[in-house]
MIKE-782949 format. One record per atom (N, C-alpha, C): residue number from 0; x, y, z; atom name. Coordinates in steps of 0.05 Angstrom, whole numbers. Layout:
N
 seq     px     py     pz atom
 NUM      X      Y      Z   CA
...
# end
This chain:
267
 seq     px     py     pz atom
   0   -126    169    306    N
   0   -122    198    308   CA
   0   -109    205    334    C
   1    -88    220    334    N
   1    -76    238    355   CA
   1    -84    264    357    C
   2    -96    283    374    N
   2    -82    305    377   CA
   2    -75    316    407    C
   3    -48    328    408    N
   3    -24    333    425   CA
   3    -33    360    431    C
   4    -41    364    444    N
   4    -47    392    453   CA
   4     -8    406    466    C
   5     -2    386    481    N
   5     17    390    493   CA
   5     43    393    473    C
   6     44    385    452    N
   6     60    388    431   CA
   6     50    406    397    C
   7     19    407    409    N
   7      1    420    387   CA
   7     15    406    360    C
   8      4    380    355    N
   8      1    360    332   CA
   8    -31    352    322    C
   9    -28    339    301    N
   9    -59    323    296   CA
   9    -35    313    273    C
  10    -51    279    280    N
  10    -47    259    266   CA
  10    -67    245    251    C
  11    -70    240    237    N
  11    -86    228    215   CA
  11    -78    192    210    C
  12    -82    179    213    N
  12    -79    154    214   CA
  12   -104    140    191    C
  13    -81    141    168    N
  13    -97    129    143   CA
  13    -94     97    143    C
  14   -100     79    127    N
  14   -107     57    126   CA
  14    -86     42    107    C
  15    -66     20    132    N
  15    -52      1    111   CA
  15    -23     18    102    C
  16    -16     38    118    N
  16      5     55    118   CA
  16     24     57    139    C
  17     26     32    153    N
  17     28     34    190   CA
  17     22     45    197    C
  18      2     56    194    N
  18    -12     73    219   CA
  18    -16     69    248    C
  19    -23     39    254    N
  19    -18     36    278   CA
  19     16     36    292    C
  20     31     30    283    N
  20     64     43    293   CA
  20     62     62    288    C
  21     52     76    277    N
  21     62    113    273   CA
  21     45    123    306    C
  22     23    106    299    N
  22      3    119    323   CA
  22     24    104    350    C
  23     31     83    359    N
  23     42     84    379   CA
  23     69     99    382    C
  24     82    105    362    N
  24    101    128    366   CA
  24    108    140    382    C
  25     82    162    358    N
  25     74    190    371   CA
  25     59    192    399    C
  26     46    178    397    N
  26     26    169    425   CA
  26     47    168    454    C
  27     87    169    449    N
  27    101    173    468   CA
  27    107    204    472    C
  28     95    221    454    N
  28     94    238    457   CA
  28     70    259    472    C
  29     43    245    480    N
  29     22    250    491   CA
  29     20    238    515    C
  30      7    260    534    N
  30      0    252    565   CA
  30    -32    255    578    C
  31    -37    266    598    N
  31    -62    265    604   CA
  31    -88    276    591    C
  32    -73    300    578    N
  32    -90    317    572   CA
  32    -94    321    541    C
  33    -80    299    534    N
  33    -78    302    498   CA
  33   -102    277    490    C
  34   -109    276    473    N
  34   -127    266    451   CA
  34   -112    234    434    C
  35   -122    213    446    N
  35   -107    190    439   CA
  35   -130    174    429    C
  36   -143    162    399    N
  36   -159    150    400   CA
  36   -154    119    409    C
  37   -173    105    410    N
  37   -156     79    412   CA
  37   -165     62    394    C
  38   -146     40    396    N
  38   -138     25    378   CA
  38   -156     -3    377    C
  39   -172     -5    347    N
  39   -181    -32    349   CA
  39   -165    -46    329    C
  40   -168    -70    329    N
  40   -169    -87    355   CA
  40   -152    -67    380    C
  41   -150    -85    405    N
  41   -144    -61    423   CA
  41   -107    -68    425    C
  42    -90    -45    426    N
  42    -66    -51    433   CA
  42    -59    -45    458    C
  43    -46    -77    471    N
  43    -38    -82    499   CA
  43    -24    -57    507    C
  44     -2    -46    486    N
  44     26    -30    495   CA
  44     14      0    500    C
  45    -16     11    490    N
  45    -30     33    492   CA
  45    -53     33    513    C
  46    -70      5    509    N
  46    -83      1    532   CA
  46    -72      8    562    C
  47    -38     -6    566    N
  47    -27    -11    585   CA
  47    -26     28    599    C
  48    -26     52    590    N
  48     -7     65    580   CA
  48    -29     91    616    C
  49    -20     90    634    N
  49    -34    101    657   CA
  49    -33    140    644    C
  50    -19    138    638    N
  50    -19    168    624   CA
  50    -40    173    604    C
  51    -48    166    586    N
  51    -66    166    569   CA
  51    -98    157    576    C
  52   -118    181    568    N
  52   -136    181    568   CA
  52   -153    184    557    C
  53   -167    154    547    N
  53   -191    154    515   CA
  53   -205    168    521    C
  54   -219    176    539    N
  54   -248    193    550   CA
  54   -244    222    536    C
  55   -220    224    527    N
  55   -207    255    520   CA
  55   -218    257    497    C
  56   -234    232    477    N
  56   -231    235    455   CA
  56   -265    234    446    C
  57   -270    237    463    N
  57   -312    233    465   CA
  57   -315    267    475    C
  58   -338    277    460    N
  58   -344    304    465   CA
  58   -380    298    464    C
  59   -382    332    471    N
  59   -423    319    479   CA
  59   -430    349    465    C
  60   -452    357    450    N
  60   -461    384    441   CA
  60   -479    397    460    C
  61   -468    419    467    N
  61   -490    433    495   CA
  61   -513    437    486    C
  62   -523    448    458    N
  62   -546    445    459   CA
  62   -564    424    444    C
  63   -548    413    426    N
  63   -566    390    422   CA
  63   -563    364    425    C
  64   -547    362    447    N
  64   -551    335    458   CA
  64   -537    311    447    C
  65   -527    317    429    N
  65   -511    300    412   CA
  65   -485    297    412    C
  66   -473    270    404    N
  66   -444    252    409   CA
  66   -427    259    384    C
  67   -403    264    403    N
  67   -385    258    376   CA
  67   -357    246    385    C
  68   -348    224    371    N
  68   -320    205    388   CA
  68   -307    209    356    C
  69   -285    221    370    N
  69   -256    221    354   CA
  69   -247    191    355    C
  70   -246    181    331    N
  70   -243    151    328   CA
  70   -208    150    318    C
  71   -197    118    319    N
  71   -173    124    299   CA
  71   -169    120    274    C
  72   -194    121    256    N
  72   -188    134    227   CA
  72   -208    158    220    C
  73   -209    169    241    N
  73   -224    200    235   CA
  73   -212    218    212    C
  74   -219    226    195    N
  74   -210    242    184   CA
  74   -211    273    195    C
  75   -193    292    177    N
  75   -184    319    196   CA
  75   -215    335    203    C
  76   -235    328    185    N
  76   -255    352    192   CA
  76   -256    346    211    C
  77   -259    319    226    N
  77   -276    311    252   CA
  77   -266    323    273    C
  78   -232    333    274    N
  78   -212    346    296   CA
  78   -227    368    297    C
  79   -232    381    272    N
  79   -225    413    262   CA
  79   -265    415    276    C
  80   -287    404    265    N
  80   -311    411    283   CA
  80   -309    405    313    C
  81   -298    383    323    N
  81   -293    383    348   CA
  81   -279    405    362    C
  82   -268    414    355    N
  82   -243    441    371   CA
  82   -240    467    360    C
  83   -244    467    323    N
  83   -244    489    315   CA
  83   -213    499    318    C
  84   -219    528    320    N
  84   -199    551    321   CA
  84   -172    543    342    C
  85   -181    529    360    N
  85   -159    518    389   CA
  85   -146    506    370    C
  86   -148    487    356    N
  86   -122    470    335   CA
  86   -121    484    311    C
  87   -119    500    307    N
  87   -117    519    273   CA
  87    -86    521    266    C
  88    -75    520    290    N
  88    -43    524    279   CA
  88    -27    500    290    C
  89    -39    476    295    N
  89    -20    448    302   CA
  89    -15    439    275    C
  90      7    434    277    N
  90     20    415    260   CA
  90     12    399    246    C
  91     -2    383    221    N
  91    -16    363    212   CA
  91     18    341    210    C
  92      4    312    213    N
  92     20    299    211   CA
  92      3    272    194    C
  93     14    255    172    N
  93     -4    242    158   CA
  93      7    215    146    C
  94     10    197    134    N
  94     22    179    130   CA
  94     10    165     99    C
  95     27    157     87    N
  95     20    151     52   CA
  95     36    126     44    C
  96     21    109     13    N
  96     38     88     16   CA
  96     35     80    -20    C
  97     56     71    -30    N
  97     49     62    -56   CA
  97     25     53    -62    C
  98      8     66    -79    N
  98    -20     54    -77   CA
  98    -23     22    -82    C
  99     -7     14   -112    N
  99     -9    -12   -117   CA
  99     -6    -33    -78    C
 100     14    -24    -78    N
 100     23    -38    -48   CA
 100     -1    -37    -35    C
 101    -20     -9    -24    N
 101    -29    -16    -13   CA
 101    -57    -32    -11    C
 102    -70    -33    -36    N
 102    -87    -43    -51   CA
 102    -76    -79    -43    C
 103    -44    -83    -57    N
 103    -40   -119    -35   CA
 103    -47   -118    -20    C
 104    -39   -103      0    N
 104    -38   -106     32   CA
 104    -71   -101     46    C
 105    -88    -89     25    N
 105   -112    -87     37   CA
 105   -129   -109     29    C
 106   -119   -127      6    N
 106   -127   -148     -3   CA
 106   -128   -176     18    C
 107    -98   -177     25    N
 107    -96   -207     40   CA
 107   -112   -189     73    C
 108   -112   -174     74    N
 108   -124   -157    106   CA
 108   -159   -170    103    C
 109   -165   -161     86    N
 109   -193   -164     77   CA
 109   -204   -204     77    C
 110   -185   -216     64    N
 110   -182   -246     64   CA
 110   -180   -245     96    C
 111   -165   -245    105    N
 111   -164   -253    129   CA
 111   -183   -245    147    C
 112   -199   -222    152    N
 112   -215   -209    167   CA
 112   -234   -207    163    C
 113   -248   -197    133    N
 113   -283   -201    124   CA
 113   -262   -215     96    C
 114   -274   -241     94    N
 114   -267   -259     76   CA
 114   -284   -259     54    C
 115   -313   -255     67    N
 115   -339   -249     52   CA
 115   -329   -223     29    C
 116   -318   -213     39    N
 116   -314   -184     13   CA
 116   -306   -193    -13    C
 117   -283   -211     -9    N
 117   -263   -226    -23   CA
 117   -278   -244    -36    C
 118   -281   -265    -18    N
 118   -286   -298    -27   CA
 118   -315   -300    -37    C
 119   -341   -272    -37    N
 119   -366   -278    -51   CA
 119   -377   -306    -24    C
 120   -389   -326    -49    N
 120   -395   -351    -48   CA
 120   -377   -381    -37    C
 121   -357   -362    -47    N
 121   -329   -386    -37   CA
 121   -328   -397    -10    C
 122   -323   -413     -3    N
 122   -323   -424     41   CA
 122   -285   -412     40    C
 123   -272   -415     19    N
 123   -239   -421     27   CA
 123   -225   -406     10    C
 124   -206   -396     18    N
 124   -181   -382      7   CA
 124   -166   -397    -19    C
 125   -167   -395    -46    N
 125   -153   -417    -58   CA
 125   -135   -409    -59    C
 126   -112   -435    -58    N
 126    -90   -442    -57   CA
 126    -71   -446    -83    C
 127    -88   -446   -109    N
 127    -78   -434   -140   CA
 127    -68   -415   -134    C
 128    -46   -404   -142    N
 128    -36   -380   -145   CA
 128    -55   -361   -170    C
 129    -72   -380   -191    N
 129    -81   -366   -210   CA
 129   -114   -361   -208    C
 130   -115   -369   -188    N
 130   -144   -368   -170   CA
 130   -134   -353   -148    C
 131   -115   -350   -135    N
 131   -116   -321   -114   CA
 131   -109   -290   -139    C
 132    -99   -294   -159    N
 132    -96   -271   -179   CA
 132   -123   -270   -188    C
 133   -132   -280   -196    N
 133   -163   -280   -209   CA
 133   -183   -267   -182    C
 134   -179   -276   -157    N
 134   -191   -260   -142   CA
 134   -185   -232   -138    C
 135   -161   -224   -140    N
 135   -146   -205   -127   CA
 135   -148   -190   -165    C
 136   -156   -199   -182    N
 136   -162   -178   -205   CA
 136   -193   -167   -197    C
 137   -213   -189   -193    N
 137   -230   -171   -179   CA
 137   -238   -156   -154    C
 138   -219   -156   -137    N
 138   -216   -137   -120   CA
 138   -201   -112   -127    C
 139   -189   -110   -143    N
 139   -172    -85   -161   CA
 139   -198    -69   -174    C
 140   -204    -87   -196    N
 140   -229    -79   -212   CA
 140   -258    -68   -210    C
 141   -263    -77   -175    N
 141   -284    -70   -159   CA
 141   -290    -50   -161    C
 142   -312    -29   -169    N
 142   -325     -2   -159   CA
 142   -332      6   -125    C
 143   -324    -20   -117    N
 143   -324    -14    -82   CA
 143   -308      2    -78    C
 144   -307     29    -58    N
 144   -284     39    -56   CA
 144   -275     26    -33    C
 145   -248     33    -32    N
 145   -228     13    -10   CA
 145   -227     31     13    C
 146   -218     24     38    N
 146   -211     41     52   CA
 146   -182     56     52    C
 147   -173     49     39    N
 147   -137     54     25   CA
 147   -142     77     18    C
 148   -165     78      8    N
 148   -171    108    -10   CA
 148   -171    129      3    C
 149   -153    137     18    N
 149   -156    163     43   CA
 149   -155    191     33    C
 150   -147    196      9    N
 150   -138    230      4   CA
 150   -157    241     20    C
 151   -180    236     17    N
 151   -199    258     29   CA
 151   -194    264     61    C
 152   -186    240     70    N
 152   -184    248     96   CA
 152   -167    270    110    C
 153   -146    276     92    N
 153   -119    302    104   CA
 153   -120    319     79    C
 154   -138    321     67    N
 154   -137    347     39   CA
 154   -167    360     35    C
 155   -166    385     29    N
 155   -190    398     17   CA
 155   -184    410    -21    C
 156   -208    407    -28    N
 156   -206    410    -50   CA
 156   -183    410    -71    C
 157   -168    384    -69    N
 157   -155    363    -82   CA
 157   -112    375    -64    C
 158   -125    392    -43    N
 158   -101    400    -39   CA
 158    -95    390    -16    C
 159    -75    377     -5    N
 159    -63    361     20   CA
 159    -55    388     46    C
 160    -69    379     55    N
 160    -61    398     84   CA
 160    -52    392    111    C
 161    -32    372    102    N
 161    -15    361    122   CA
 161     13    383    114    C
 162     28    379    138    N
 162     57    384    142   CA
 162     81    368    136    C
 163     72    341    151    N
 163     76    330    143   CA
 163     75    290    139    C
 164     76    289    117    N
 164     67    259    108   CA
 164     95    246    106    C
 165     92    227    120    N
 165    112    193    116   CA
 165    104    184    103    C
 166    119    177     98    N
 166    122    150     60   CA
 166    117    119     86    C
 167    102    108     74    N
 167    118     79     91   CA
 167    148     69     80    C
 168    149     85     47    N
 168    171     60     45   CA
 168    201     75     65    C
 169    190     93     67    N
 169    211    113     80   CA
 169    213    120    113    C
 170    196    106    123    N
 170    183    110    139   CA
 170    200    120    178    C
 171    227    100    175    N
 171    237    116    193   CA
 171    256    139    191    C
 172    262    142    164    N
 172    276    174    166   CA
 172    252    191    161    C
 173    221    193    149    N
 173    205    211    148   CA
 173    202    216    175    C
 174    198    196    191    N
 174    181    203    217   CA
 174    204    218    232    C
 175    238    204    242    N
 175    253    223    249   CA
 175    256    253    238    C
 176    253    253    216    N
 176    244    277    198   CA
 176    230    301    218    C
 177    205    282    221    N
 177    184    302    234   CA
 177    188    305    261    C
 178    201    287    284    N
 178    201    287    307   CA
 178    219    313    314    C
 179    240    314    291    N
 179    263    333    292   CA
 179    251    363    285    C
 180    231    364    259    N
 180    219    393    261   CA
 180    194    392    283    C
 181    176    375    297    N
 181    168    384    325   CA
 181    179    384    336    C
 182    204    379    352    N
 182    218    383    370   CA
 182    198    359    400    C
 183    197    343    383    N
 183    183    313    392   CA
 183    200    302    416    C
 184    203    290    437    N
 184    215    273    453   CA
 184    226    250    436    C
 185    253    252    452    N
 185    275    227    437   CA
 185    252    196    441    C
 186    235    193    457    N
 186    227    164    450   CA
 186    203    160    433    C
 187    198    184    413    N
 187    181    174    398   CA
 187    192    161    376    C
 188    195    134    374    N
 188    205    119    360   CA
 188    185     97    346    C
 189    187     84    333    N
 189    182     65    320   CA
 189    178     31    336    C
 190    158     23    347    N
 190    159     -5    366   CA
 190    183    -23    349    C
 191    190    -38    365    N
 191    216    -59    346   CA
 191    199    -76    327    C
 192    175    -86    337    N
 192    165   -106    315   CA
 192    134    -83    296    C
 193    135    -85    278    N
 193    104    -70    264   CA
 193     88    -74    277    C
 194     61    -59    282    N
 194     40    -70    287   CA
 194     19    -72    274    C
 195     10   -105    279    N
 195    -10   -110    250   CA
 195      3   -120    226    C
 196     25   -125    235    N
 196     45   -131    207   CA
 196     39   -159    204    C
 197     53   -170    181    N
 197     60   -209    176   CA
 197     31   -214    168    C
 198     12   -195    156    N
 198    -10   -213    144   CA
 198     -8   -218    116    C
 199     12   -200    101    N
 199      6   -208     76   CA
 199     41   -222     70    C
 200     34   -235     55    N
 200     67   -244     43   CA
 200     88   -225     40    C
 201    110   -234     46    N
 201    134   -207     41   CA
 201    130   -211     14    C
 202    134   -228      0    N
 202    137   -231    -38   CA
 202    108   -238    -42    C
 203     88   -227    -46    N
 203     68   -237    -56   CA
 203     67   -242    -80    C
 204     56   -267    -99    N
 204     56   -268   -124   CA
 204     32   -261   -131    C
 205     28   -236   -137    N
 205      9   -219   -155   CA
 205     27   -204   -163    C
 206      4   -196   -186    N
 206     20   -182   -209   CA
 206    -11   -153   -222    C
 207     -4   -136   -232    N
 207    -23   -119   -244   CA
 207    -28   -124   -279    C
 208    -48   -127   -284    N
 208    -49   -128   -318   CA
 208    -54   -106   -323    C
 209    -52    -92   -345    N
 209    -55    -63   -351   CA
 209    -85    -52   -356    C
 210   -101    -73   -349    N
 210   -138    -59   -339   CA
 210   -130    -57   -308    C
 211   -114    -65   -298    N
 211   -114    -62   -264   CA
 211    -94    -37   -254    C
 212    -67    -50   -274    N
 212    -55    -20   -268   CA
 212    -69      7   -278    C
 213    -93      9   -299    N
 213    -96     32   -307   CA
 213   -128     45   -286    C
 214   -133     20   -273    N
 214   -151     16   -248   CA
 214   -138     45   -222    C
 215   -121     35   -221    N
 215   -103     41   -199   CA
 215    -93     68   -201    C
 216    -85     77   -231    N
 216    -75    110   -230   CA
 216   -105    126   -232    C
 217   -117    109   -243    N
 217   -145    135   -239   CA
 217   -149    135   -208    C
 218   -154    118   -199    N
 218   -170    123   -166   CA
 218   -150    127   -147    C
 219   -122    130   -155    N
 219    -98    136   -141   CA
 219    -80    161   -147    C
 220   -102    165   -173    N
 220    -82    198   -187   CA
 220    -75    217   -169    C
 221    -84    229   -148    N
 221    -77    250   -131   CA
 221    -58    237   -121    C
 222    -57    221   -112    N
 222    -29    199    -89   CA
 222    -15    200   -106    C
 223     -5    198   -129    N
 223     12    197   -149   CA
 223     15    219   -160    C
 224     12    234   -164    N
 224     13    262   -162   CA
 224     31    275   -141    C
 225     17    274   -118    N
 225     33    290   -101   CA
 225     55    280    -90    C
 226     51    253    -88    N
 226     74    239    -73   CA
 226    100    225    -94    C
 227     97    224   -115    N
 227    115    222   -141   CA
 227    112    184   -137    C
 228     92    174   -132    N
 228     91    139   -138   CA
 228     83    133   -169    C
 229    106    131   -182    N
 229     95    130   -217   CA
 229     97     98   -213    C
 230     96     69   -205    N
 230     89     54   -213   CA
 230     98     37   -189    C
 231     81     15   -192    N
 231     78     -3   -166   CA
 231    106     -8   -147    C
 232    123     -5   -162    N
 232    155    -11   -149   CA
 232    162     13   -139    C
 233    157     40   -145    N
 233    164     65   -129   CA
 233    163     65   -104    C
 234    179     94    -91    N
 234    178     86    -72   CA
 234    168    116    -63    C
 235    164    134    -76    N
 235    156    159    -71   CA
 235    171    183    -71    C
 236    168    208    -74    N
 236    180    232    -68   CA
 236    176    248    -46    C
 237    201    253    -35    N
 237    197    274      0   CA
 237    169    286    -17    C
 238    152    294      6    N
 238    139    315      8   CA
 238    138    346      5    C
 239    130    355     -5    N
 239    131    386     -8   CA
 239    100    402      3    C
 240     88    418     25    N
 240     71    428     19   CA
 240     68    445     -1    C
 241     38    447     -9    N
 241     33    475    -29   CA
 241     45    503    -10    C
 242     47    522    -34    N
 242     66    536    -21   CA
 242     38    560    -15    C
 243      9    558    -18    N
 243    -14    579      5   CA
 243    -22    559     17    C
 244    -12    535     33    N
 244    -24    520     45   CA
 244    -38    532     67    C
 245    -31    547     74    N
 245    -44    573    100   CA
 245    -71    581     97    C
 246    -70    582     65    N
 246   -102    595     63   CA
 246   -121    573     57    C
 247   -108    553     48    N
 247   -130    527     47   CA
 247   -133    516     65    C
 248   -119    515     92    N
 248   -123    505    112   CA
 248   -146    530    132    C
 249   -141    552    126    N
 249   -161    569    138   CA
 249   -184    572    124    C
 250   -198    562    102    N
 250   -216    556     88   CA
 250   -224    528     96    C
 251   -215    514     98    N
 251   -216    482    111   CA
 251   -234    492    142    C
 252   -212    509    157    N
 252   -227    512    183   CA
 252   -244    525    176    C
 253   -251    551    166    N
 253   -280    562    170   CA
 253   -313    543    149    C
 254   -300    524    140    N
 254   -320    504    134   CA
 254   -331    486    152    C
 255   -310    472    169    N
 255   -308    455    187   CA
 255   -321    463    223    C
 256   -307    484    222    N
 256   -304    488    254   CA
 256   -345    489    263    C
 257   -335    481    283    N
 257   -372    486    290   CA
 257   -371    495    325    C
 258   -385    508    340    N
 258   -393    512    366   CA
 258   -410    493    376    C
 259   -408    499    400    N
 259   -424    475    419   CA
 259   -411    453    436    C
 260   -395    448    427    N
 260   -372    415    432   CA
 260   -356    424    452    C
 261   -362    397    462    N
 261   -342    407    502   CA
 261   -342    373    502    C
 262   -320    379    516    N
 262   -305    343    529   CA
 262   -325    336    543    C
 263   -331    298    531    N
 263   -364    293    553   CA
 263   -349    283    570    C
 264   -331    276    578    N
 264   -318    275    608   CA
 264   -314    291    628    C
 265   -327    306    620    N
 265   -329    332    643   CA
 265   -356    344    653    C
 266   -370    325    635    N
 266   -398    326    647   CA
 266   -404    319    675    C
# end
């Protein structure tokens, strides 16, 4: 999560969407006093960054004593109780991705990192191509929800309250897109290499059977919906907000917003 006071943004950083390149981006667009969560694992190029300050992103409740850390996959309430009314008119900024795709990409992530999700009982990754599909049908099929599953994070009651969302497949004309309607600094750009990238195969051989593809439009219907991904090879439709997004986002805030919350670095 970003938020830019100095550019009055909030970023949303969903899962398996580059989010971490979107977040170092924009993050050239933030300085002392803006809201930068950080990045786990930790990134050298943000860590390095003397201008930025994580402490910005931990708040303390005056009267009851209690913590709250803007993390980087917070979803928007967490901005909107932390600050309230002070961010009511920043910019939402959000990022989206073919679901099928991202459902691969959260697959080999998951193998590689908690293997246990994946592999059950297994010690090893098999090397069948018809034994990594047979795994990867029950990871599709799972009632676990994924973390891919973000709508909730940037929408209230099934309506998206971003400004605006990047496509990954689209990803550096959406984002120039947006740098151009904030009126963003020329170096928020895109790092030359992804970050977090090269874990899953560029060609992966999986495939969807139609219990998996019909897996996928139910728990992905809103993403497909709004973003026009009708089938695993899509690549999406520009974005459009709803056209009272104003009033769902001011119903969003008077749900959300709460009193009490002050930067605990200033304690």
């Amino acid at each position: 999560m970003i938020i830019s006071h100095s550019h009055k943004f909030i970023f949303i950083k969903t899962m398996k969407t580059a989010g971490t390149s979107l977040e170092l981006a924009l993050s050239h667009a933030c300085g002392s006093q803006d809201i930068v969560a950080r990045i786990r694992p930790a990134e050298p190029s943000l860590e390095a960054r003397a201008d930025i300050d994580f402490r910005n992103a931990n708040f303390h409740h005056r009267k009851q004593g209690t913590k709250l850390t803007l993390r980087q996959h917070s979803p928007l309430f967490r901005a909107v109780q932390a600050l309230g009314p002070a961010i009511a008119d920043y910019r939402i900024i959000t990022s989206e991705r073919n679901p099928w795709r991202k459902l691969v990409s959260s697959f080999f992530w998951k193998l590689r990192d908690t293997p246990e999700q994946i592999l059950g009982d297994q010690t090893e990754a098999p090397e069948d191509p018809q034994a990594l599909q047979a795994l990867f049908r029950r990871f599709v099929l799972s009632p676990v929800p994924d973390p891919s599953e973000a709508f909730e994070m940037y929408s209230h009651g099934g309506i998206v309250l971003a400004d605006h969302v990047i496509r990954f497949e689209h990803i550096a004309e959406d984002l120039s897109d947006t740098v151009h309607a904030l009126d963003l600094p020329t170096d928020v750009r895109l790092p030359e290499k992804p970050a977090k990238g090269g874990i899953a195969p560029k060609n992966p051989d999986l495939s969807f059977d139609d219990d998996m593809d019909a897996t996928v439009r139910r728990r992905f219907a809103r993403e497909i919906a709004w973003f026009g991904y009708a089938g695993p090879d899509a690549t999406g439709q520009a974005y459009t907000p709803h056209p009272n997004i104003s009033d769902w986002r001011a119903h969003y805030w008077q749900k959300h917003s709460q009193t009490g919350w002050v930067p605990k670095r200033n304690r």
